[in-house]
C-alpha positions as CSV (number, residue, x, y, z in Angstrom):
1,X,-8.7,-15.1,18.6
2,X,-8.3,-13.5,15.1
3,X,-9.6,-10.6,13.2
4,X,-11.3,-11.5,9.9
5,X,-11.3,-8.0,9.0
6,X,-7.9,-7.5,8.7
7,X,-6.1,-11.2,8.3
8,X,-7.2,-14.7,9.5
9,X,-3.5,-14.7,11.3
10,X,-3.9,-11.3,13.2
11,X,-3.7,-12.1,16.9
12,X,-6.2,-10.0,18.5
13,X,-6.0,-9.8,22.9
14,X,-9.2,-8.9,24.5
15,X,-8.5,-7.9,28.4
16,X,-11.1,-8.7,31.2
17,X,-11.9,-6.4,34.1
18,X,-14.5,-7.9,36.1
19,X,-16.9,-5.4,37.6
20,X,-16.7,-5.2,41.4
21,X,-16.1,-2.2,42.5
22,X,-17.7,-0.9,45.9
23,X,-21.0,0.4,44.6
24,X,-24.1,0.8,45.6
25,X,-25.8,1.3,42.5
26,X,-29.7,1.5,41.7
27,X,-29.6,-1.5,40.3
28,X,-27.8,-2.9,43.3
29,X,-30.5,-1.2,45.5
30,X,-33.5,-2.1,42.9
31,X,-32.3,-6.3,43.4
32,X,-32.4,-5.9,47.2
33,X,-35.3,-4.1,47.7
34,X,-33.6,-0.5,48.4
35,X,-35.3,2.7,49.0
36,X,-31.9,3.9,47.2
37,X,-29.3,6.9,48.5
38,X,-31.9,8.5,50.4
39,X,-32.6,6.2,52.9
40,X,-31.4,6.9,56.5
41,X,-30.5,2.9,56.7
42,X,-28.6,3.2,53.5
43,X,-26.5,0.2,53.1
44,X,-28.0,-3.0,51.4
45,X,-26.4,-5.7,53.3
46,X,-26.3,-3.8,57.3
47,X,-28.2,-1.9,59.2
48,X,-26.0,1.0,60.0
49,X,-27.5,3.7,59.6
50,X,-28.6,7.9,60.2
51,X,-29.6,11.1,58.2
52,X,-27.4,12.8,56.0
53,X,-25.6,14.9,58.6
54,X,-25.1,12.1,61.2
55,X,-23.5,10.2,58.6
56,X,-21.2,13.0,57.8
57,X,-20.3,13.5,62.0
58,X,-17.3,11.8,63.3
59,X,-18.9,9.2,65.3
60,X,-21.7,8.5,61.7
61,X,-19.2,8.2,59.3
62,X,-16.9,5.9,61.1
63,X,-19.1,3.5,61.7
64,X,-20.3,2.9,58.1
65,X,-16.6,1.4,57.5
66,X,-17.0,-0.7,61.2
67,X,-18.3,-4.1,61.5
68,X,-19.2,-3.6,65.1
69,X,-21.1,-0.5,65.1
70,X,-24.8,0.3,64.6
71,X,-25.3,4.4,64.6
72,X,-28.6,4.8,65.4
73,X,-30.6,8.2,64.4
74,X,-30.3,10.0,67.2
75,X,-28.4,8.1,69.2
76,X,-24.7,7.8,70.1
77,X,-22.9,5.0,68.7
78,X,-23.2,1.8,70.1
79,X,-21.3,-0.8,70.2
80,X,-21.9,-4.4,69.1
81,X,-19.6,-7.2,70.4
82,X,-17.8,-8.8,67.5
83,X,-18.5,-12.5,68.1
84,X,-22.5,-11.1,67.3
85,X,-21.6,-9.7,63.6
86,X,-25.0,-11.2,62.0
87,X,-27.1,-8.9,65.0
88,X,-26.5,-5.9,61.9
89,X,-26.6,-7.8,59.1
90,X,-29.8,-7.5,56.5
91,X,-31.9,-10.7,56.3
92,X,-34.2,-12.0,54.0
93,X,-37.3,-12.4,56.5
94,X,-36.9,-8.8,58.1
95,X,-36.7,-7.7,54.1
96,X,-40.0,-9.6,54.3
97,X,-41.5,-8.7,57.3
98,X,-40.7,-4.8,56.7
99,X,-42.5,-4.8,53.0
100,X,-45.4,-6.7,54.3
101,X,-46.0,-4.4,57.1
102,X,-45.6,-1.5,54.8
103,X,-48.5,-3.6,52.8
104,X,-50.1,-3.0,56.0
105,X,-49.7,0.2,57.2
106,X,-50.7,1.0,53.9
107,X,-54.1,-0.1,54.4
108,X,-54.4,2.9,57.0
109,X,-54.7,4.9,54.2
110,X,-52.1,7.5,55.0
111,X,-49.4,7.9,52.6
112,X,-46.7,9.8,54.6
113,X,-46.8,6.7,57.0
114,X,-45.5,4.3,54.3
115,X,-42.9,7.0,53.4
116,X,-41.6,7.8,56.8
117,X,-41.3,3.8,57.0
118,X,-39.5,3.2,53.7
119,X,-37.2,6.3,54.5
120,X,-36.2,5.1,58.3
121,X,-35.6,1.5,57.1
122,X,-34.4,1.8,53.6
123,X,-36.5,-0.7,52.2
124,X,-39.0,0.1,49.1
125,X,-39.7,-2.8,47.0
126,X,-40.5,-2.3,43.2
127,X,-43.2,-5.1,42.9
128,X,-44.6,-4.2,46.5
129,X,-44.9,-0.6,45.9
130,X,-47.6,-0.8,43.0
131,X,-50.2,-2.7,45.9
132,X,-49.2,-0.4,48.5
133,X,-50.3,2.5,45.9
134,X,-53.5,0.1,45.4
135,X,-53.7,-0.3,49.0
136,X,-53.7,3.6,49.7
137,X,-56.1,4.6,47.3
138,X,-58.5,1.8,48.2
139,X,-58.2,2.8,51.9
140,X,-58.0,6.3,51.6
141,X,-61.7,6.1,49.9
142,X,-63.2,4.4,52.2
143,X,-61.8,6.5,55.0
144,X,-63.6,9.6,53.3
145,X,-66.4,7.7,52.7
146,X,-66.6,6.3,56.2
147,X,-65.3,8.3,58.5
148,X,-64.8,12.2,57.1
149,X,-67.3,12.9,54.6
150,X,-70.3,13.8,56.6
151,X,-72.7,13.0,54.0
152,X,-71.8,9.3,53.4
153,X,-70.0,8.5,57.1
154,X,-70.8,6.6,60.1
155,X,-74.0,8.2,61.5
156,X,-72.5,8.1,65.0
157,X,-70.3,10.6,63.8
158,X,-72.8,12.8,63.0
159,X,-74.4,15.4,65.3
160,X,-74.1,15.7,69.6
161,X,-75.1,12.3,70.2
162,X,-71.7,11.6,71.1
163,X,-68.7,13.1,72.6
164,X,-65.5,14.3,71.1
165,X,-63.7,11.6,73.3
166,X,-66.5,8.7,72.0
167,X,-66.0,10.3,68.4
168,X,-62.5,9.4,68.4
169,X,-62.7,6.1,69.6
170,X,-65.0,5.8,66.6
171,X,-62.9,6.8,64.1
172,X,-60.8,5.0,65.0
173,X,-62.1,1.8,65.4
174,X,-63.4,2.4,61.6
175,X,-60.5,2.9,60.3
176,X,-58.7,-0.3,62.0
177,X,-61.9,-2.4,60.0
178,X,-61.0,-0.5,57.2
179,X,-57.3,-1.0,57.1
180,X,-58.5,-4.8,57.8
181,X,-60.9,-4.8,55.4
182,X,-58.2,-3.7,52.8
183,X,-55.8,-6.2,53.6
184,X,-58.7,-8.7,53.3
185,X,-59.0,-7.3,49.7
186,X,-55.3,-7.1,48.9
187,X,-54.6,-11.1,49.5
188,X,-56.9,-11.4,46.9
189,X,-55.4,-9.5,44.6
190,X,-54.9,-9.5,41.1
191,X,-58.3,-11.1,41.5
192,X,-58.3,-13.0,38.4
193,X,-54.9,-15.0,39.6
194,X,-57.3,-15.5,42.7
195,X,-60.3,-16.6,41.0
196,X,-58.4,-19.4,39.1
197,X,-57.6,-20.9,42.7
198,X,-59.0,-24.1,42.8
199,X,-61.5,-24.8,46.0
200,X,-59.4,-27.1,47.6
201,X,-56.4,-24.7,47.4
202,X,-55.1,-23.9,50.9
203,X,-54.9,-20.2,50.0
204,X,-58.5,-19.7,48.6
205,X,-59.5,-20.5,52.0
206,X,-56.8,-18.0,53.9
């Protein structure tokens, strides 16, 4: 190549360096569906894994650099055979699985439950994260108008008709219908994508 700026004939060298350092980048984490640095699971391709000062013990730290390790939080290291590498390897479906049970849990309407999940895995997808926020307010609503607001809940809850024991068992059943009822609602969702469904269309039908 030349430079026009200075002469037609000036030989100019331009130098590549490829970027592949070992990172683990937001953007890195962002792609894969990482909670980022603060996870307890915080590598994006394995599972090992631990709280900030069992990853700095002897036994933690080594076995983020081992291929046949798995620290568990808690738990002393244990050993994985190495003919079985792929048993702590990160997968596609368990990415999956874990976001759409966060979808789930989310449905519960209890916040700290979807943060104590994303934190212990080290998953937190970007896209999925703006439906579990949906998914929390929507359930979270109906639990207080179903189940703890005494002026709007379940009547059964109301007064000595029934025991503390029976009460619970109440609750609780409502808030499984409700966490069903949400999930229901969410597969739906953004309705207008939905509505545009035609009838034969094996997802308007579940």
């Amino acid at each position: 190549m030349y430079l026009v700026s200075t002469s037609p004939l000036a030989p100019s060298v331009f130098q590549v360096f490829p970027h592949c350092l070992p990172s683990d980048n937001p953007q890195q984490a962002e792609s894969s569906s990482g909670v980022g640095p603060g996870r307890n699971q915080n590598c994006i391709r394995g599972k090992a894994r631990g709280n900030r000062e069992e990853r700095e013990s002897d036994d933690g730290y080594h076995a983020l650099f081992s291929v046949s390790s798995l620290y568990v939080t808690g738990v002393a290291l244990t050993e994985i055979p190495y003919d079985q590498p792929d048993k702590e390897k990160r997968t596609v479906q368990e990415t999956i699985d874990t976001i759409t049970n966060q979808l789930l849990v989310a449905c519960r309407g209890v916040a700290q439950t979807v943060l104590d999940l994303q934190t212990d895995t080290g998953i937190k997808d970007k896209k999925a994260q703006f439906w579990v926020n949906q998914a929390l307010e929507r359930s979270s609503n109906l639990v207080s108008s179903r189940v703890t607001d005494s002026t709007t809940r379940d009547s059964r809850l109301n007064g000595n008709s029934y025991s503390m024991e029976q009460k619970k068992e109440i609750q609780d059943s409502l808030k499984s219908q409700i966490q069903q009822e949400t999930y229901d609602w969410l597969l739906t969702q953004p309705r207008e994508k939905w509505d545009k469904l035609p009838d034969e269309s094996c997802a308007s039908h579940g």
